[in-house]
Structure formats: structure tokens, C-alpha cells
N, C-alpha and C positions, 0 to 999 in steps of 0.2 A: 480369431482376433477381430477378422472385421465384421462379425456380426455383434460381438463385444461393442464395438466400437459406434458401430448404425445404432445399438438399442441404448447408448449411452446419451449419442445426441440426439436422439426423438426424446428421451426422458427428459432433457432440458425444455420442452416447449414447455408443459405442465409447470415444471420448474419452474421458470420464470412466470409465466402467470400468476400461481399462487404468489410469489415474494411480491411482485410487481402490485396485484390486488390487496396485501398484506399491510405496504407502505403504503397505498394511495388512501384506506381505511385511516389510517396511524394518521396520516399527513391532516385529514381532514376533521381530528380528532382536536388536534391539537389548536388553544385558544387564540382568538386573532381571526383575523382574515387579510388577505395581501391590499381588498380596498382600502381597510381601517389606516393600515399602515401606510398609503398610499399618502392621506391626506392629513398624517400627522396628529397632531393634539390642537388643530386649528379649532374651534368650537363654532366658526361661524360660516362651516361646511354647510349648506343646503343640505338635510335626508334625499332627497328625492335625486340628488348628485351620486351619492354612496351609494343608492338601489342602482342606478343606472350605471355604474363603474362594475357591481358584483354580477349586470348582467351581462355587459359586454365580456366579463373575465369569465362567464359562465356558471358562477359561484350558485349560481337562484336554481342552478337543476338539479335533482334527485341522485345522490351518491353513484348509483350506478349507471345511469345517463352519464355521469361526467368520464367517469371509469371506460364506458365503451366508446366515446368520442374522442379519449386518450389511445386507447387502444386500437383504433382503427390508424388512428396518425402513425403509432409506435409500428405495426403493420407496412407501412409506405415508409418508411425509416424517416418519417417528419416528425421533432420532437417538440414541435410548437415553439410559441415564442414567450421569453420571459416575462415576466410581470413590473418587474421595474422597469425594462427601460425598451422592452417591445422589441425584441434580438431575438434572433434566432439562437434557440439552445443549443443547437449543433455550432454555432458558431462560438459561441459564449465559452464552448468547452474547449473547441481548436484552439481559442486566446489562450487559455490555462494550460492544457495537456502538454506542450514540450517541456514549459520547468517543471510538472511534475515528473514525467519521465526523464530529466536529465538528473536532476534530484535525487527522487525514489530507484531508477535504474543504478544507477552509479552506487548507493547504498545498496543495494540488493544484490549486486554483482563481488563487491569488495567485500560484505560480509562474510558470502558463503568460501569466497577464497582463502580469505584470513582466518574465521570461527572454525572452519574444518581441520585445517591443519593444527592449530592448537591444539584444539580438541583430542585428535589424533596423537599430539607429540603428548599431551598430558597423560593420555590410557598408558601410553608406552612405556614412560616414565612414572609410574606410578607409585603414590608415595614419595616420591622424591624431592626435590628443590625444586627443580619446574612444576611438576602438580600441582604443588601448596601454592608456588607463585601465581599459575592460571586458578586458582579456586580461589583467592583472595582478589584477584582482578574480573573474577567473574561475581562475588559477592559483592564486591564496589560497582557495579555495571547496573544489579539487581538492586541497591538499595536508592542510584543516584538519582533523583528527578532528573525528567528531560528539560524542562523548564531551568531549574536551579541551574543545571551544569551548560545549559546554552546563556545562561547572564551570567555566569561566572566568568564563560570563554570571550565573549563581549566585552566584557567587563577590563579583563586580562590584555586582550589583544587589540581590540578596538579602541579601549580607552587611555590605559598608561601605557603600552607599547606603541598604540598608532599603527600597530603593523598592516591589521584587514580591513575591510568594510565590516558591518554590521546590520545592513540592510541593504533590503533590494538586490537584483538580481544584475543590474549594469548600473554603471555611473550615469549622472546626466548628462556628463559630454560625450560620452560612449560611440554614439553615432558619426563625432566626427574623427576618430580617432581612427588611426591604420587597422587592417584587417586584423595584424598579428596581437597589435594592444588591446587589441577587443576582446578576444581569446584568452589575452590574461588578466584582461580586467574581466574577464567572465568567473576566467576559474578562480579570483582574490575573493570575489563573493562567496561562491561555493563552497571554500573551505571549511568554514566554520560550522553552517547545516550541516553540510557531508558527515560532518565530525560525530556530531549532536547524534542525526539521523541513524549513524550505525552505530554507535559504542554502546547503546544498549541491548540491541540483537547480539551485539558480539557477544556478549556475555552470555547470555542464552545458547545460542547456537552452540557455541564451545562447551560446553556443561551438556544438549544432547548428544554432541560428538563424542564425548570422554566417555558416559558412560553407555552409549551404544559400543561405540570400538573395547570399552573392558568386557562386555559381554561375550562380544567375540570373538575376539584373543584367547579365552578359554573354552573355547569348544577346541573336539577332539581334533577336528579336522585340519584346525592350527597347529594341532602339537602334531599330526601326521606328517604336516607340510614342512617343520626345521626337521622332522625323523628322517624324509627325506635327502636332505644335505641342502636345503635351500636359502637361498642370502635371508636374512630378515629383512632387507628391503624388495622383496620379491610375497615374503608371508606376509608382510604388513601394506605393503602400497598393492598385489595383486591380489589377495586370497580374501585377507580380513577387512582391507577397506571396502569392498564393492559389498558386501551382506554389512555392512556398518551405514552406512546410506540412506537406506531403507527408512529409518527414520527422520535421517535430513531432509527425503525428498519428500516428505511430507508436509515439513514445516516451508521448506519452495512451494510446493504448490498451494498451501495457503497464505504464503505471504505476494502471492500475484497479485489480490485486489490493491495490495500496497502502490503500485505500481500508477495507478489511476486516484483512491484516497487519500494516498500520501499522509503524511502526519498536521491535523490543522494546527496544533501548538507551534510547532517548530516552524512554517511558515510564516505563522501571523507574529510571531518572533521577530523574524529574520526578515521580515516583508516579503517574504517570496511570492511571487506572483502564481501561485498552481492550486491544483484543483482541490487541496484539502481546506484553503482558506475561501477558495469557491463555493464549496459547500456550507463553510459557516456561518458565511455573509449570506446564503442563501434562506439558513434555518431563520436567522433573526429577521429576512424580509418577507418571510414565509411564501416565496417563489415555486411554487408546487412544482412547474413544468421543468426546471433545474433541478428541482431535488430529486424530481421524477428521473429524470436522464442519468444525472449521477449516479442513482441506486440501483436503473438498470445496467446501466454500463457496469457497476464493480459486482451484483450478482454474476451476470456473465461473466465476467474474469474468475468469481468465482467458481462456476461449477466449468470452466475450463482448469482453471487450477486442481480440480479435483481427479478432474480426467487426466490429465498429464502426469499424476503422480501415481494412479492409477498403472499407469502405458507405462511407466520407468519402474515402477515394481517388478513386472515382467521380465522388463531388461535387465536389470539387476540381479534378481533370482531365479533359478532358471526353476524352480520349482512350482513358480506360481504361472498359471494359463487360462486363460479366461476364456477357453473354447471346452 
């Protein structure tokens, strides 16, 4: 396993280079440059202003001049400084990264608690009145825009109930308010995202749960384990769920980039201040060294994602060993 596990993360260096050299291609493909946009639709810009902004930005060197000047900074873990407004990207991200991880965590956590068991009770019950009711709330999950169903809830609660906020992540007196109102003016914002954010995984996730777990419930080794004399809550929570997994933990381990991208609809919604509306604002100011940062950071979550679900296969089945 630890040699598994050494040849897994030497393979990431490559890894990353190629995606990293893939985007910065792609980035620089795409029409615009962050001077143009810099100085707007003013027309009575000096030329000779905009040659001297693309050189200070670096823009005048040779693709891959700019690529290894990137990549020697990415080397010292300096991700340069942004183009609008000359910040440090590593800090630019610190600002975003807690609401997206309070966000994106919190959704990814409630998910896999709530979707698995469903899931679970619907294999078990199969065919029955639960079933049809988790497959008709799972088809409603799959059909509903995220968009629609976040102005709906707005709409619902924000507008004729009055009950939540509707944007933004704190109030603007927030600051002066007691520690413990803070707390709940934080989580009145929350709700409504949170909501949005999961209720469509849920639907998914519980639909691979069901019919992994009915796979398994029918092997032999289920029917050996009630031939035995055993509770069905011993055959279904010990025997059938741990090999029923196996595909959930797949879908965890690729939804880790979530964790850092977050969803930019749902944000720019909600005003939420996190890194999926970071990114978006970043595409339309065509900010290279943020977009650069962001897509190295969620690659890496990526092929960690990949490895982790990798290492819990193992654990899971004991048939599978990477030695």
C-alpha cells in the first residue's frame, strides 16, 4: 500500500503540469486581454498606454516564457498578483474560501448523510410506497433547475413570508450585534443556499444508493447471512452496506473539487461571497493569475479526490490491494 500510495503522488506532479499548461493554453486562447478591459470602451486611451499596461502585465512575452515565469512562482507557492486590482491571489482566495467551505462543506456533509440512507431504505423497501415515493422525489430533484427552485424559495420566504434573508452572507449591522446573533444571523442566510446547494445531489446520490444496495441484497452471500439467523439489521447495516459504498465513495471523491468551486449560479444568487462567484467575476475580467490559482487548487482536490476513493475501496472490500 505505501508503495501504491508514493507512485500515486509522484504521478500528480505530471498531472498537474499537463492540466495547469492545458488551462494556461485555453486562458490565453480566449478573446480579450485583461489591458483592453482594464481601460474599458474609453476611446481616448493613448495606444502607446495599453502597449505599456500588456507589458507590465507581461502579456508582450511568448506563450511559453509566460507559462515558465508562472510556473517558477507556482514552484515558491507565490501565485502572483491579480490583474484588477494588484492583490495577492493567495490572498484574494483566503477572502472567498471560508464561505465557500462553510457553504459547500455543510452541503456535502448533509448530503451523503441524508442521500445514503434513503437510498438504502428505498433498495430495502422495494417496490413499495417508499420506493415510488423516494423515485418520484428523486425525478423531481433531476428535473428542477437550480436557478428556478432558488427564486422560487426567495420568492416564497424572502418575499411573502419575510421569514430569511435572501442575499449576502451577514447583515450589515452584523458586526455590532452579540456573538450569539451573529451565529444566527449567519445560519438565516445559510438556509436557503444550503437548501438549493443540496436538494439536487440529493436526488442523485439516493438513486446511486438504491440501486447499488439492490445489487447487493441479491448476492448469495446476503442470503447466506439471514440463512445464518441474523437480524436484517446486522445483513443490511453490516454485510450489504459496506460493498454498497463502493460506488458512493466515488461520487465523494469526485465531488471534493466542490468543496473549493462551489456552485457560481447559486452564489451569484444568493450573493454569497465564495469562490465559485470568484471565479466568475474572474472569467469576465479575464484575470489569468486567479483563474490560474483556482484551477490549480480544484485540480489538486481533484486527483486527491481520486486517491482517497482509491484508499477507501481497499477499505471497503477486502478484496481489492494495490500491493
Amino acid at each position: 500500500m505505501r508503495k501504491f500510495l508514493l507512485r500515486r503522488l509522484l504521478l500528480m506532479i505530471p498531472l498537474l503540469l499537463g492540466i495547469s499548461f492545458i488551462s494556461f493554453v485555453i486562458m490565453q486562447l480566449a478573446p480579450g486581454d485583461p489591458a483592453s478591459l482594464n481601460i474599458g470602451m474609453n476611446s481616448k486611451i493613448d495606444p502607446s498606454y495599453i502597449l505599456k499596461l500588456r507589458q507590465s502585465y507581461g502579456l508582450d512575452d511568448p506563450l511559453m516564457v509566460q507559462y515558465w515565469h508562472w510556473l517558477k512562482r507556482i514552484c515558491l507557492l507565490n501565485f502572483g498578483n491579480t490583474f484588477r486590482d494588484n492583490r495577492p491571489v493567495i490572498a484574494v482566495i483566503g477572502e472567498r474560501l471560508p464561505a465557500t467551505l462553510l457553504l459547500s462543506g455543510l452541503s456535502e456533509v448533509l448530503l451523503f448523510l441524508v442521500a445514503v440512507p434513503l437510498g438504502v431504505m428505498a433498495a430495502y423497501y422495494h417496490n413499495r410506497w417508499y420506493d415510488r415515493f423516494i423515485s418520484i422525489f428523486s425525478f423531481v430533484g433531476f428535473s428542477m433547475p437550480s436557478f428556478w427552485f432558488a427564486l422560487m424559495l426567495m420568492l416564497l420566504f424572502g418575499v411573502w413570508l419575510n421569514l430569511l434573508p435572501v442575499s449576502g452572507m451577514t447583515s450589515t449591522e452584523a458586526e455590532y450585534l452579540p456573538w450569539n446573533d451573529r451565529i444566527l444571523d449567519l445560519i438565516s442566510h445559510l438556509i436557503l443556499p444550503l437548501i438549493v446547494t443540496t436538494y439536487g445531489g440529493l436526488a442523485s446520490i439516493s438513486r446511486y444508493a438504491r440501486t447499488s444496495m439492490l445489487e447487493v441484497i441479491r448476492q448469495d452471500y446476503i442470503r447466506t447471512a439471514r440463512a445464518k439467523g441474523l437480524s436484517e439489521t446486522q445483513v443490511i447495516f453490516k454485510h450489504a452496506l459496506r460493498n454498497a459504498l463502493i460506488p458512493i465513495v466515488t461520487l465523494m471523491g469526485l465531488s471534493l473539487p466542490n468543496l473549493i468551486g462551489g456552485s457560481f449560479i447559486i452564489e451569484t444568487i444568493f450573493s454569497w461571497p465564495g469562490m465559485g462567484r470568484l471565479g466568475f467575476e474572474s472569467v469576465l475580467s479575464h484575470d489569468y493569475p486567479l483563474l490560474m490559482g483556482i484551477g490549480v487548487i480544484t485540480a489538486l482536490l481533484t486527483l486527491l479526490g481520486n486517491l482517497l476513493a482509491d484508499l477507501a475501496y481497499a477499505w471497503l472490500d477486502p478484496r481489492i490491494r494495490y500491493d
